[in-house]
FISESE-374127 format. One line per field, with one value per residue (C-alpha): y negated, x, z. Coordinates in Angstrom, 1 decimal, always signed. Example, Ala and Ser with C-alpha at 12.3 -4.5 7.8 and 13.67 -1.06 7.14 Angstrom:
2
py c(+4.5, +1.1)
px c(+12.3, +13.7)
pz c(+7.8, +7.1)
***
This chain:
109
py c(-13.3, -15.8, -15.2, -12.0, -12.1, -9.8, -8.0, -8.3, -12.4, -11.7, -9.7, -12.0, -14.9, -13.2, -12.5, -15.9, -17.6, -15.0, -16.8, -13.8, -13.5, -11.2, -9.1, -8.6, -6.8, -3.7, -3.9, -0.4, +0.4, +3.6, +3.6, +4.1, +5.9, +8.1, +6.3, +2.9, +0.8, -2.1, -4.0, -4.2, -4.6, -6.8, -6.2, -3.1, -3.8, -3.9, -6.8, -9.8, -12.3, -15.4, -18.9, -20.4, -23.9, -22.5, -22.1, -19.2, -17.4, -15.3, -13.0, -10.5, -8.8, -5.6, -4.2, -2.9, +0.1, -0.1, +1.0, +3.2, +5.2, +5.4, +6.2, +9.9, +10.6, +10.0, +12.1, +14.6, +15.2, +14.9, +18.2, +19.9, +18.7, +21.5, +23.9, +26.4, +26.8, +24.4, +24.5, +22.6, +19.9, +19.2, +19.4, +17.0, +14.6, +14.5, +14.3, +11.4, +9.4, +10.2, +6.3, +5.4, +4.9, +7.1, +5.5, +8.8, +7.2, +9.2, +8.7, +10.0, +11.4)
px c(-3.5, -2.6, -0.8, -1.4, -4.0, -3.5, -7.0, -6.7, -7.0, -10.2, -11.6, -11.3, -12.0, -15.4, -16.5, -15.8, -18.1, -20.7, -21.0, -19.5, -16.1, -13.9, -14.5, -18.3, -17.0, -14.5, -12.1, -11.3, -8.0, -8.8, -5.9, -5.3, -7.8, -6.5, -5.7, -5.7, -2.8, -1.3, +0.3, -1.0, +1.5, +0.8, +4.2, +6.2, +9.7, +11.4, +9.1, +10.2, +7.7, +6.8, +4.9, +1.9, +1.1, -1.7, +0.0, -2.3, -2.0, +1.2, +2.4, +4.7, +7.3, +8.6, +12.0, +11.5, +13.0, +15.6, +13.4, +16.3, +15.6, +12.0, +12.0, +14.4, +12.0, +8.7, +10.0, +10.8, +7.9, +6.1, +8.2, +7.1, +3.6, +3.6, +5.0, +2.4, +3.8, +3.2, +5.4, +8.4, +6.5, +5.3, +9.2, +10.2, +7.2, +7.9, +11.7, +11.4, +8.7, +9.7, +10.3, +6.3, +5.0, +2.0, -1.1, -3.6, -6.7, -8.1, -11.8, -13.5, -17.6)
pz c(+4.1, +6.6, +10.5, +11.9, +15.0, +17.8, +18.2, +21.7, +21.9, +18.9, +21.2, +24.1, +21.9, +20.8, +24.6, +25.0, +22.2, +23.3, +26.0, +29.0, +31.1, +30.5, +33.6, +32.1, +29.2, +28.8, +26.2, +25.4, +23.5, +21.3, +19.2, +15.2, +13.5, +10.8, +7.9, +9.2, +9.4, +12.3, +8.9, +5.3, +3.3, +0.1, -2.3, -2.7, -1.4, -4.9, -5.8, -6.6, -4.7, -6.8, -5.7, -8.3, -8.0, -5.3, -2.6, -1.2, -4.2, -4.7, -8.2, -8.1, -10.4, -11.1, -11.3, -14.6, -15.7, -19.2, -22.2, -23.4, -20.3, -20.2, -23.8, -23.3, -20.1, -21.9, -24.9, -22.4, -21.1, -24.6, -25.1, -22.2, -22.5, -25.5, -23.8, -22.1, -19.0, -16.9, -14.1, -15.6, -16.4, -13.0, -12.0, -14.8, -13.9, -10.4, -10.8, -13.5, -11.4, -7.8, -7.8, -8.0, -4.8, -4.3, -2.4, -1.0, +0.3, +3.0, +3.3, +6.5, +6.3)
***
């Protein structure tokens, strides 16, 4: 993504090239909105970061999980699946997968 750029110097670098001084324009500082973040980050910290031969262009890797393991939970929850009631399954499948981060978009109107 490149160095991080404080808005405030985009800001005054904009009044600038638009051809005012800063004393002709008010910068306003509003703060976050909700939602929005001061650092996107690109790779969950478990990731293993890897170079390509672009140098711009990163891959990652998971930590991945023994199959063994994955295997008994998926069974599991194949049981339960069967099962009509439903609230141990949402238990099992939030114990078993706790790990997973969860992104929740929040979209304003």
């Amino acid at each position: 993504m490149g160095t991080p750029v404080r808005i405030l110097d985009l800001a005054r670098s904009l009044i600038q090239l638009s051809g005012k001084k800063e004393d002709e324009v008010e910068i306003e500082f509003k703060g976050l909105r909700p939602g929005e973040k001061l650092i996107e980050e690109l790779f969950y910290s478990d990731e293993v970061v890897c170079n390509t031969s672009c140098p711009k262009i990163k891959k990652a890797r998971n930590v991945l999980r023994g199959w063994n393991k994955l295997e008994s939970q998926l069974d599991d929850l194949e049981l339960l699946c069967i099962s009509t009631v439903r609230l141990p399954f949402v238990q099992k499948l939030s114990k078993s997968f706790l790990s997973i981060p969860v992104i929740q978009p929040r979209f304003i109107h």
